[in-house]
Every structure is written in structure tokens, then in C-alpha cells.
C-alpha positions in Angstrom: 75.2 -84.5 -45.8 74.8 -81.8 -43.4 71.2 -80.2 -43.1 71.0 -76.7 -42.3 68.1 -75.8 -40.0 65.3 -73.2 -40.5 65.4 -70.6 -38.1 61.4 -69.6 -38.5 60.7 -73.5 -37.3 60.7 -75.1 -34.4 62.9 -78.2 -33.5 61.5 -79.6 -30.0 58.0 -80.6 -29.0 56.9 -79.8 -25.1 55.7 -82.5 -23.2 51.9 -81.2 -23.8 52.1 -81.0 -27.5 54.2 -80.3 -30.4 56.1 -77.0 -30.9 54.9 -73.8 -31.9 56.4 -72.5 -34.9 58.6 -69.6 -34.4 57.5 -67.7 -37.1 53.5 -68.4 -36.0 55.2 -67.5 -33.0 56.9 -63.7 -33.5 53.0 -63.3 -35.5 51.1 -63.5 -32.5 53.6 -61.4 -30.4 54.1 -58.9 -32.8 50.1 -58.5 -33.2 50.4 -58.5 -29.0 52.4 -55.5 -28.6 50.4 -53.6 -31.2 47.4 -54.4 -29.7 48.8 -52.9 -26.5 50.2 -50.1 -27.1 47.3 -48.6 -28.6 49.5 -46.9 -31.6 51.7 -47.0 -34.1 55.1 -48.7 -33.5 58.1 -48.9 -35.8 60.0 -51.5 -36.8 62.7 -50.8 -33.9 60.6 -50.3 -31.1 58.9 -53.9 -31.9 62.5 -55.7 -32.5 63.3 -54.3 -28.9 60.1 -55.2 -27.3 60.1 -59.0 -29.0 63.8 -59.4 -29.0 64.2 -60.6 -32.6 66.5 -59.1 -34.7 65.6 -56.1 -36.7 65.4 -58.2 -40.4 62.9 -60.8 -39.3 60.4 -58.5 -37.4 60.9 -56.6 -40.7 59.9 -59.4 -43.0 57.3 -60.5 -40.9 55.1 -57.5 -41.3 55.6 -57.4 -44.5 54.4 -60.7 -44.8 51.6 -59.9 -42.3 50.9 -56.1 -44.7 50.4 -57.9 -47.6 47.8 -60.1 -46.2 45.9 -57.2 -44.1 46.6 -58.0 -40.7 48.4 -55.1 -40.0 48.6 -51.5 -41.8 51.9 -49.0 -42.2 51.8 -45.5 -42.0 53.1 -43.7 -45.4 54.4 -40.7 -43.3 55.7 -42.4 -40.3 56.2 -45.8 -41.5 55.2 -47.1 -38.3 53.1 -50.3 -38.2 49.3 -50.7 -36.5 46.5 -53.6 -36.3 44.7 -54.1 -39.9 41.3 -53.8 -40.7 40.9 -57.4 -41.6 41.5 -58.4 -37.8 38.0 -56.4 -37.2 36.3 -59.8 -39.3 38.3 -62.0 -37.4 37.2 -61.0 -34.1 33.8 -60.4 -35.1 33.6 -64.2 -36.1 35.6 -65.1 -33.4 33.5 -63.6 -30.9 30.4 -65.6 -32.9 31.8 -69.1 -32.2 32.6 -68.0 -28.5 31.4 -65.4 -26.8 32.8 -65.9 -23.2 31.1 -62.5 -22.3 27.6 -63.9 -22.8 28.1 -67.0 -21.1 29.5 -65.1 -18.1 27.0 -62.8 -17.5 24.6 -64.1 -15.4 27.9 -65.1 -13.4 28.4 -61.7 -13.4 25.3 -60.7 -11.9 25.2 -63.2 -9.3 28.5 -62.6 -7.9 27.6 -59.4 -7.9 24.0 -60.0 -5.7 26.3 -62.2 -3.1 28.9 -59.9 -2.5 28.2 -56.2 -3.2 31.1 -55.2 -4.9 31.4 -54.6 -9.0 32.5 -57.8 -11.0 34.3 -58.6 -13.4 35.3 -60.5 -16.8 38.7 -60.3 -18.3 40.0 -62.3 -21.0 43.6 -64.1 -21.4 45.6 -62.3 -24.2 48.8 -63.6 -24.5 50.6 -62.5 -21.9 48.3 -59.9 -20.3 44.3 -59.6 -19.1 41.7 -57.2 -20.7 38.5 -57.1 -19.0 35.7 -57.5 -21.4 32.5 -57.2 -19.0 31.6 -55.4 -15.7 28.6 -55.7 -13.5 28.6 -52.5 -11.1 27.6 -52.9 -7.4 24.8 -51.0 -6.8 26.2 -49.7 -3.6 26.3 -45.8 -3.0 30.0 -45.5 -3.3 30.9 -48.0 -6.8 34.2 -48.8 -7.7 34.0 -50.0 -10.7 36.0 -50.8 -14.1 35.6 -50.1 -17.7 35.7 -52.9 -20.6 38.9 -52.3 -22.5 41.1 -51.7 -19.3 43.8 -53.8 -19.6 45.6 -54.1 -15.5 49.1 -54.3 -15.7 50.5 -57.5 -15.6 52.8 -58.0 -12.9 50.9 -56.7 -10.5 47.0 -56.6 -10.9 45.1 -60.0 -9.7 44.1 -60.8 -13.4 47.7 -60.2 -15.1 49.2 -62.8 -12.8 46.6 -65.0 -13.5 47.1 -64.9 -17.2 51.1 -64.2 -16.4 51.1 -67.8 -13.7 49.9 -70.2 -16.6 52.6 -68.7 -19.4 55.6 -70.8 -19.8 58.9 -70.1 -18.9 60.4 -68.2 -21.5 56.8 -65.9 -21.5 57.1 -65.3 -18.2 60.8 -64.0 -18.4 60.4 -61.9 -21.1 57.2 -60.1 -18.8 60.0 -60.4 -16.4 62.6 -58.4 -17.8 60.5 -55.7 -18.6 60.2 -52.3 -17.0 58.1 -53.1 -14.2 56.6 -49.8 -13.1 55.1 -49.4 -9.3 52.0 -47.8 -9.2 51.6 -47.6 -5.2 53.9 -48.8 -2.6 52.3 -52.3 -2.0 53.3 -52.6 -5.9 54.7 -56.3 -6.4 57.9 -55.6 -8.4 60.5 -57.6 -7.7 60.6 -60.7 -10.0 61.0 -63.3 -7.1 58.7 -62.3 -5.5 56.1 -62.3 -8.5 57.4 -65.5 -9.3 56.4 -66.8 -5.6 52.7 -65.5 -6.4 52.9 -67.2 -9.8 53.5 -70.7 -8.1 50.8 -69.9 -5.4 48.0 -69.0 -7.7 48.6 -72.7 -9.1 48.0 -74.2 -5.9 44.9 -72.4 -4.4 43.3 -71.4 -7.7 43.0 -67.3 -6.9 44.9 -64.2 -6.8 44.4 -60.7 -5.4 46.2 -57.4 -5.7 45.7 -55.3 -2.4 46.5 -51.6 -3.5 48.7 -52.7 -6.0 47.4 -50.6 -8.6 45.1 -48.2 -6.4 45.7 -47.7 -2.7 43.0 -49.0 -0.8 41.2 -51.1 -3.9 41.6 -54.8 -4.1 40.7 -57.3 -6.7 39.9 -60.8 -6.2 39.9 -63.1 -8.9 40.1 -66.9 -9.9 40.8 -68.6 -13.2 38.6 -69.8 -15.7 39.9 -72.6 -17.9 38.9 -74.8 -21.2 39.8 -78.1 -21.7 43.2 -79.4 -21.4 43.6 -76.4 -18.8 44.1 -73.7 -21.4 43.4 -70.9 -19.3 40.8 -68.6 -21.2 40.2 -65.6 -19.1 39.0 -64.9 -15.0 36.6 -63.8 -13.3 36.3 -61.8 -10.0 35.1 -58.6 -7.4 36.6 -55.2 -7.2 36.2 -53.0 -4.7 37.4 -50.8 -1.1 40.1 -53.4 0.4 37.8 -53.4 3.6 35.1 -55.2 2.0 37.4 -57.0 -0.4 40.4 -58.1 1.9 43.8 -60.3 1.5 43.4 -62.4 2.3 40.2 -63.4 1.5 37.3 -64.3 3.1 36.1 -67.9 3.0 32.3 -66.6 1.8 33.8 -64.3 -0.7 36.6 -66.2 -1.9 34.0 -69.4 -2.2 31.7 -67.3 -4.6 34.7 -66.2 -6.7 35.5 -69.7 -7.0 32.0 -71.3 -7.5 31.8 -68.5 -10.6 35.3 -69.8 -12.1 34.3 -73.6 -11.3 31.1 -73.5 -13.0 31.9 -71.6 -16.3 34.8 -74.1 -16.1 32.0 -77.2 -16.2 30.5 -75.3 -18.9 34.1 -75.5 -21.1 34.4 -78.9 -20.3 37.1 -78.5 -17.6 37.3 -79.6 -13.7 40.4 -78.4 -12.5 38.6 -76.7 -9.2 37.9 -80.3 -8.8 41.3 -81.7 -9.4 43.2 -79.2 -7.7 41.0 -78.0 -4.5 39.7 -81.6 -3.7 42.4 -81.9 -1.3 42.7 -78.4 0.5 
């Protein structure tokens, strides 16, 4: 008897677990995209962006209206983030509040090295930086909670962007990739050469990538089984924060990302650094 497959579920299980659901799946990226483009979209714009045909995205978010997570416009009939997300990210934030447990991180990376720090968060396949300790310097570079560095070529998108799998990746990939200064890493090689070296040495930088003359520094911080949850890291003038790094400076970003590490049960600084 032949069986005929669903095309919302998934049939193989990766190595690390089992699959995720394609229609869990499409969810999470549809509620991505909203979330970064900061406005409405239609239902063309996010078949495009996902690349899913035009009938599914559409019955997703009706699925995904009808039980409040999103919202439609009558005039424009565009879709944007519900109100009930606002209770799940209050909760959320409840049961783990990375921002409060990295704060005195914060602070002392900030002592040690001078420059403004910072917290972003992993989401999905881009950063968002939650918390920011200024330096208390004259001159301050500093940068706001709710920025959200583009991914391909700020220190804490390729963090997020180097622990994606394959497919995420390409699809960040195959996007537009704009270049916001002339040391702007662009070219999807190249970025895929960072990706496998952030793996290795456990940090990344973006020297005038995004701003000429500003670097970040930033390294990884992970849960266990090595979900990677967020980073943490400097910013400031490229003379104080150079690429590469420092051995002082790069070993206080690291000690930062190793210890709230510890604290979510994780030791890859450990596993990975013990022989370099």
C-alpha cells in the first residue's frame, strides 16, 4: 500500500537528535523575520524571505492568528508579532534571565579593559544585544539594547551565524548581503572561512566592518549540549580593541564566556582550548 508523506513533518533525525518538524519549523522562522523587520509584512514578502510557497506561509498564520501569536492588519492585511508573545517573553525572561546573570560579567570586563561591554542574545539566526556596560572613558563608544548587528558581518552575528546548520547558514547566505564599510566581509566563502575559525579558537571580531575604525570582540556563551545561547564581549576604537586580539584582552573575553558557561552547565572553553 503506498503511504503518502506529510509535507509539514519531518522524515530524518540528525545525528544530535531527532528532527524538527517543518511546520514547528516555518513557525519559528516566520515569527524571526517579523521580529526583524520591525513592521508589518505581507504574506508575499514572508514566502520570499522563508522560501515556502505562498499557500503554506498563508495557512500558517492563520493557524498562528487564531491563537494570538501574530496579528493582521484590516487595512493592509499585512501580518505583525501578537500580543500574547508579550506573556511569553515575560515568563520566559522569569525562568532565565541571561541578562542578570551576566551582569556583573559585564562590569568586570568592563573594569579590565576600558572599553563598553556587551550582552547579545542568539535569535535564530541573528544576535540582539540585550545589556551594555559603558566604559567610563571620556570618548565612549557604546551600544544600545535592542541593536541587532547585522549578521554576516558583525562579531556577534557570526557567532550566532558559525553554530547554525547548513541549510541556516545558506539561506543567511543567499541573502542580500549589504557592505557597510570597505573591510565589510561579504563574500560567502570568505564568511564561511570565519564560520569554521570561530569553532576552533572560540572568538570573533569585526574590525570596521560595520563602523570604520570600531571593533568588536566577542566569544560564545553556551548551555549544555553546546546550544549556543548568546555572547559576550568589548566594543570600542580599533586601537584599543585590535584584530587580532590581544592575549590580555582576548583572555578576559574568554574568562567572561567560560564562566557564565560553568554557570549553564557547559565546558566547552575547556574541551576546545585545552590544547591551543
Amino acid at each position: 500500500m503506498a503511504t503518502r508523506r506529510d509535507p509539514d513533518i519531518g522524515t530524518a533525525a540528525e545525528s544530535t537528535g531527532p528532527a524538527i518538524l517543518e511546520s514547528v519549523g516555518i513557525v519559528f522562522r516566520l515569527l524571526d523575520e517579523l521580529a526583524l523587520a520591525r513592521r508589518p509584512l505581507g504574506v508575499t514578502e514572508l514566502s520570499q524571505v522563508v522560501e515556502e510557497p505562498k499557500p503554506r506561509v498563508y495557512r500558517h498564520l492563520a493557524s498562528m492568528k487564531q491563537i494570538g501569536v501574530v496579528e493582521q492588519d484590516p487595512v493592509s492585511e499585512k501580518y505583525r508579532l501578537g500580543s500574547k508573545l508579550v506573556v511569553y517573553g515575560t515568563a520566559s525572561a522569569e525562568q532565565f534571565d541571561l541578562r542578570a546573570m551576566a551582569d556583573p560579567y559585564l562590569t568586570r570586563l568592563r573594569d579590565s579593559t576600558g572599553q563598553t561591554a556587551l550582552l547579545s542574545v542568539a535569535t535564530h539566526d541573528s544576535a540582539l544585544v540585550v545589556s551594555a556596560v559603558e566604559s567610563t572613558r571620556s570618548v565612549v563608544i557604546s551600544v544600545k539594547p535592542g541593536n541587532r548587528p547585522a549578521t554576516h558581518c558583525s562579531a556577534q552575528g557570526r557567532l550566532v551565524l558559525a553554530y547554525l546548520d547548513d541549510a541556516a547558514q545558506q539561506r543567511v547566505l543567499r541573502r542580500k548581503l549589504p557592505r557597510f564599510t570597505d573591510r565589510s566581509v561579504v563574500e560567502p566563502a570568505q564568511i564561511l572561512a570565519r564560520l569554521a575559525a570561530i569553532r576552533e579558537r572560540l572568538y570573533e571580531d569585526a574590525d570596521g566592518e560595520l563602523i570604520d575604525g570600531v571593533n568588536v570582540l566577542a566569544a560564545p556563551i553556551f548551555r549544555e549540549n553546546d546550544v549556543l545561547v548568546g555572547s559576550i564581549g568589548v566594543i570600542g576604537p580599533s586601537r584599543d580593541v585590535p584584530s587580532p586580539p590581544g592575549a590580555a584582552l582576548l583572555k578576559a573575553v574568554q574568562s567572561a564566556a567560560a564562566e557564565l558557561c560553568s554557570r549553564l552547565n557547559n565546558d566547552i572553553y575547556g574541551r576546545v582550548l585545552k590544547h591551543t
